[in-house]
N, C-alpha and C positions, 0 to 999 in steps of 0.2 A: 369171383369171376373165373378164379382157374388159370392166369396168365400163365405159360411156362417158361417166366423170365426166371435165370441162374441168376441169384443176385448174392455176392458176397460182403461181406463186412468193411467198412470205412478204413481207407490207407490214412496214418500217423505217420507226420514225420518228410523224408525226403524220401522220395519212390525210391526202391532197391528191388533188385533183382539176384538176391541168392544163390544163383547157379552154381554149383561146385563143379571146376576145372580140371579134379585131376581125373575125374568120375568118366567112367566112358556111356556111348549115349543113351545104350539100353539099358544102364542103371540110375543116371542123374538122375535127381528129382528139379522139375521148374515149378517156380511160384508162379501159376499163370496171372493172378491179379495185380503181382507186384510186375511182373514184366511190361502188361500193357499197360498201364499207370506210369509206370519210366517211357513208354512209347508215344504214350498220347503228351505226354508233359514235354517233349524233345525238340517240338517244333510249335507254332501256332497253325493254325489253319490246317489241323491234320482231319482229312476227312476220310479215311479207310488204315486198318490196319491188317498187314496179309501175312501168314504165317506157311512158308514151302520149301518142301525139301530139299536142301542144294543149295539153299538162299539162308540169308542173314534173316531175322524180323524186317520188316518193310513198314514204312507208311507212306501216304500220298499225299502229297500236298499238293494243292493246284492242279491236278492231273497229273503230276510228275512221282516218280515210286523210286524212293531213298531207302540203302540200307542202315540199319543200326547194328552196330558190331558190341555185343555185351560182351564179358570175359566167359568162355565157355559156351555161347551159343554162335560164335563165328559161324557154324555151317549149321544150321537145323537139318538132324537125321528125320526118317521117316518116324522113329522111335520116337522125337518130340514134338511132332506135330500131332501123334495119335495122342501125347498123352496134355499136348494143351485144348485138343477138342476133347476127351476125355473129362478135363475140368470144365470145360466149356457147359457142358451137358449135364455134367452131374450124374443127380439119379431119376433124368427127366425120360420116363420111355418112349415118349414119342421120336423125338429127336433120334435117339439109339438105335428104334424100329428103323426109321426113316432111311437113316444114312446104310443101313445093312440091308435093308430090302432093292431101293430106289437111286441108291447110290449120294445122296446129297439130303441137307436138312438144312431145313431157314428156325431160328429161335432169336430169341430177345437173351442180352445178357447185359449184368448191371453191377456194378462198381460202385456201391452204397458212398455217396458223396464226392465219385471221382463222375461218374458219365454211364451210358447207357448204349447198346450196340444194337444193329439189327447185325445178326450172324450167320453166314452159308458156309457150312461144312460139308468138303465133296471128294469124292475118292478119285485119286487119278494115280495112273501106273504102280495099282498095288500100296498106294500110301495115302494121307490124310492132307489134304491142304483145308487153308481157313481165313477168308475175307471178313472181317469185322466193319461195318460201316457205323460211324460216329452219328448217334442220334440225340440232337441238343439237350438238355435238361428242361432249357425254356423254348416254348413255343415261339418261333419267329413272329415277327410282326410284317406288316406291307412294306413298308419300309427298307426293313433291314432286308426284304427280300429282293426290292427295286420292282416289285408288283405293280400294274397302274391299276391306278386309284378308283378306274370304272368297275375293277372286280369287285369292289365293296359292294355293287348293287347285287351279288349274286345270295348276300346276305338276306335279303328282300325277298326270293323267288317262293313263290308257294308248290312250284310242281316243275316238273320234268327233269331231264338231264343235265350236269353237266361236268364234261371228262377235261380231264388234265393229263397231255400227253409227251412223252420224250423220250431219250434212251434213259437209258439206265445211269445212274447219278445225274441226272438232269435238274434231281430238285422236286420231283411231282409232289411226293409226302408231305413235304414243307408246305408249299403252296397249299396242299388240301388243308394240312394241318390250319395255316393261318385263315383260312377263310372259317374252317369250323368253330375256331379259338373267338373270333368275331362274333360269329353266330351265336356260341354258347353265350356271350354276353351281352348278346343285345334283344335275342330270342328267347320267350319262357315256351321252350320246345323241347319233346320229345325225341334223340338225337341216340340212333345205332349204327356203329359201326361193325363191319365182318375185315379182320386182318390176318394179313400172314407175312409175318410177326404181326401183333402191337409196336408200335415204334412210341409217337408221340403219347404221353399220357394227359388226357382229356380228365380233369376233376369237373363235377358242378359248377355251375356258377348259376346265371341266370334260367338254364337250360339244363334239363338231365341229361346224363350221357350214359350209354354203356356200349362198351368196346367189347366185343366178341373176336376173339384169336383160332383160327383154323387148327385142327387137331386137336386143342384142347377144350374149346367152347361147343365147337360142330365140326364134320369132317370134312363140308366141301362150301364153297361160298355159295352154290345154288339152293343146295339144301337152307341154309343160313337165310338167302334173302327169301326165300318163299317162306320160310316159318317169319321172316321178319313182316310178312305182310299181315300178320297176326298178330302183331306186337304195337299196336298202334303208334309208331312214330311217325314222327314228321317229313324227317330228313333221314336217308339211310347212307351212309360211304360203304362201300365196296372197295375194299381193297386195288381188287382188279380185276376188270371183264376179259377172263382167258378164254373162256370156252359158248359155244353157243347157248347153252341151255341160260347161264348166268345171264347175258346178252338178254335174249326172252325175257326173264322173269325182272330184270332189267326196266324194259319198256312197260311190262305190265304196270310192275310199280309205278314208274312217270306218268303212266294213263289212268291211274285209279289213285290220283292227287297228292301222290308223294314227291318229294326234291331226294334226286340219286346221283350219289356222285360217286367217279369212279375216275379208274386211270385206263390209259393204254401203253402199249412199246409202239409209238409209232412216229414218224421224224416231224409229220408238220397236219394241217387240220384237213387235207383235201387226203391224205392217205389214213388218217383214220378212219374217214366213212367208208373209203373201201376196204379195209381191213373187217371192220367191223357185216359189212355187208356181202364180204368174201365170204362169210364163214355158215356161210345158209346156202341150200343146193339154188339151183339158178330159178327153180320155177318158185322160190319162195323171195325171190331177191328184193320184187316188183312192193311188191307188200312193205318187206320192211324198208325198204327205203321210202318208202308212202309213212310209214309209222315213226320212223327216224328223224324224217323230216319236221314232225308236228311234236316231236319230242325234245329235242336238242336244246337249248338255251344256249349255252356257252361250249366251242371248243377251244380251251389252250393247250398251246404248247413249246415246249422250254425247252432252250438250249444254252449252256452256261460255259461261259467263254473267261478265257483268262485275262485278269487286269492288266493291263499295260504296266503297272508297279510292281506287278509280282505278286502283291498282295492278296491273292485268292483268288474267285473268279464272279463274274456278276451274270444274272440271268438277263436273257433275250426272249420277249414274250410275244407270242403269237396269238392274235383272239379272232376266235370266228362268231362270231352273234345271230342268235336267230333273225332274219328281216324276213319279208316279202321274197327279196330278189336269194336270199341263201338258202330258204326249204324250196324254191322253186329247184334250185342248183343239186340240192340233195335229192328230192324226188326225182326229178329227171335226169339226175346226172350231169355231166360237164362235159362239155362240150367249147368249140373253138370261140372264144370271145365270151364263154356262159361257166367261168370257171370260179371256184372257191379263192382261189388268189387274185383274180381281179376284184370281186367285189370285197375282199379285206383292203386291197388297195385305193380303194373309192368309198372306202366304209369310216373313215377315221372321224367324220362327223357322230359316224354311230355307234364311237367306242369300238369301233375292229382296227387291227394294225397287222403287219406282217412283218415276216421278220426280217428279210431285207432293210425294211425300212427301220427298225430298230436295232440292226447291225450300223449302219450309217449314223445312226443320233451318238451309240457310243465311241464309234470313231471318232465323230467330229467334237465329241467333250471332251476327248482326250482319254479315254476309260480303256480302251481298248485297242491295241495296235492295226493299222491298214490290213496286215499281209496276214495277221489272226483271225482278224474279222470275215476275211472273206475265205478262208480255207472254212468255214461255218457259214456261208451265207447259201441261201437254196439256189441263188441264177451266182455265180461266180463273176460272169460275163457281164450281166445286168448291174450288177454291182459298181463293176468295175467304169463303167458309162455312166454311171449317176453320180460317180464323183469323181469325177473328171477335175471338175473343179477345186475342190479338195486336193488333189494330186499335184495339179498346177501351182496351188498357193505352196504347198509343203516342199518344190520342188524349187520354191523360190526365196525359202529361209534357213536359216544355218539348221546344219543335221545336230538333234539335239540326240542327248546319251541315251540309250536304252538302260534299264537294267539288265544286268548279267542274264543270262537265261544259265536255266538251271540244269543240271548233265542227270538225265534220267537215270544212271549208269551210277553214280556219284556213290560214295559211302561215309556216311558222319559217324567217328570213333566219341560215344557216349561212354562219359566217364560218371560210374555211380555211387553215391556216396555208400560207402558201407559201415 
């Protein structure tokens, strides 16, 4: 298949990181595998690791960005950030092309028995920086994702759309990943995916799969999904619908009995259809939101919010369901009283929810703090009115301890065995 994941050989032993300190920085040599294996090993719940110049190594946990102070990489020069993307890449060309042409390069990198990266390397003020995001070994399950449980019907669907939308670390890949992961084992189907990266890897199970990676499999996802209408599968993922032409080829697929699932960058399910339908001049708009509307199945979308324990963060789902009253809503738009949010609000018989109201369920279990919750909810206001009551009880029992909140700012001095 061509993957151009960097994959280096299995860490023995206690992670180290080698760096010689008396060495200045345009000669040190860094063990890139052994450094992030000491990084990713330093904390639990590390989901990114960032390497910039003027800064320590980094990771994030929880949304929060910790430095690691190793002996001799106190300050990362430009000089070692070029030459841990340099191991990064390897002797991969695309990547190389990439970042020298376009300025930035998305790959897959892999730590044989330590974990696996989606990676963006991008150039800023003349030097190299490099965001590593942690992608699990094992595919997530519903569960461990706190996914409801109506998503399991999208395992069922025989055709059309359905997108998974958020910012960026929001979660979408996981979510696709676990519903595919389902699919593959309950589906004896024909199952293609177009990425960029490869993140999760999909083996057989009950269902064949093949994963196509941009630049090294094809060069662009539209190219991809139109040969993929050739390729008789069932079900196609799309990475993600950036551009119109993929949007198109898209729809066609849905309309000529395929299940297409893709992502968007979009905050909630009533800005994805106009995002999606911005992206067509005006006199073609009419159309596809007529074609959109008869396509759609399912929009989610995720926002992941931090535990009240600290302990990581849990997703907040939003689902928009095709009915009667929601392609009426997409086709014609929304309007006062005719909107995408009221009918998820009135929809909870039909498996839709919003995410207001799924900020409020983690409040009131205790998952999530009041004043976090609502700095993430879409009406702030509305919010704050619907639990009123909530406020009143909590205003009338002894104030219980927070845990510490964590100082973004903060530095943990790692000690490594040598």
């Amino acid at each position: 298949m061509g993957i151009p994941t960097q994959t280096v050989p299995p860490q023995t032993g206690p992670a180290q990181v080698p760096a010689p300190t008396s060495a200045p920085a345009a000669q040190r040599t860094i063990h890139t595998a052994q450094l992030v294996t000491a990084m990713l090993r330093s904390s639990s719940h590390v989901s990114d690791l960032i390497f910039s110049p003027g800064r320590a190594p980094q990771i994030e946990v929880s949304g929060q960005l910790t430095q690691l102070k190793y002996k001799g990489l106190e300050c990362l020069s430009s000089q070692d950030t070029r030459s841990i993307a340099n191991d990064i890449m390897g002797k991969n060309e695309t990547p190389i092309r990439k970042l020298e042409e376009d300025g930035s390069a998305d790959l897959s990198y892999g730590i044989a028995g330590v974990a696996r990266f989606r990676v963006n390397i991008f150039k800023q003020r003349g030097s190299c920086a490099i965001v590593m995001r942690v992608v699990p070994d094992k595919i997530p399950g519903f569960e461990e994702l706190n996914l409801p449980q109506v998503l399991k019907e999208i395992v069922d669907l025989r055709n059309g759309i359905v997108l998974v939308t958020g910012p960026t670390g929001s979660g979408k890949s996981s979510t696709l990943a676990a519903i595919l992961d389902k699919m593959n084992e309950e589906k004896a189907y024909h199952i293609l995916t177009i990425e960029d990266p490869i993140e999760f890897l999909h083996r057989h199970k009950k269902a064949t799969i093949h994963q196509r990676e941009l630049h090294s499999d094809t060069p662009t996802f539209a190219l991809a999904l139109r040969a993929a209408l050739r390729q008789a599968p069932k079900v196609i993922l799309v990475g993600e619908m950036r551009d119109r032409e993929t949007i198109e080829i898209a729809l066609e697929a849905s309309e000529t009995g395929h299940l297409v699932m893709s992502t968007l960058h979009t905050v909630d399910a009533s800005k994805t259809v106009e995002r999606i339908v911005g992206v067509f001049p005006m006199a073609d708009q009419q159309a596809i939101r007529a074609r959109l509307s008869k396509a759609f199945r399912y929009i989610l979308s995720q926002r992941l919010l931090p535990k009240m324990d600290g302990q990581g963060r849990i997703a907040a789902v939003e689902i928009l369901r095709s009915t009667m009253r929601t392609r009426e809503y997409v086709e014609k738009g929304e309007s006062e009283g005719k909107s995408l949010l009221d009918a998820m609000r009135d929809g909870s018989t039909e498996g839709m929810q919003h995410f207001d109201g799924e900020i409020d369920k983690l409040i009131r279990a205790g998952m999530v703090d009041f004043e976090t919750g609502i700095t993430y909810s879409t009406n702030a206001g509305n919010l704050r009115l619907e639990m009123a009551d909530f406020l009143d009880e909590r205003a009338n029992r002894p104030a219980a301890s927070k845990p510490a909140a964590q100082d973004p700012k903060r530095t943990t001095e790692i000690e490594i065995e040598r």
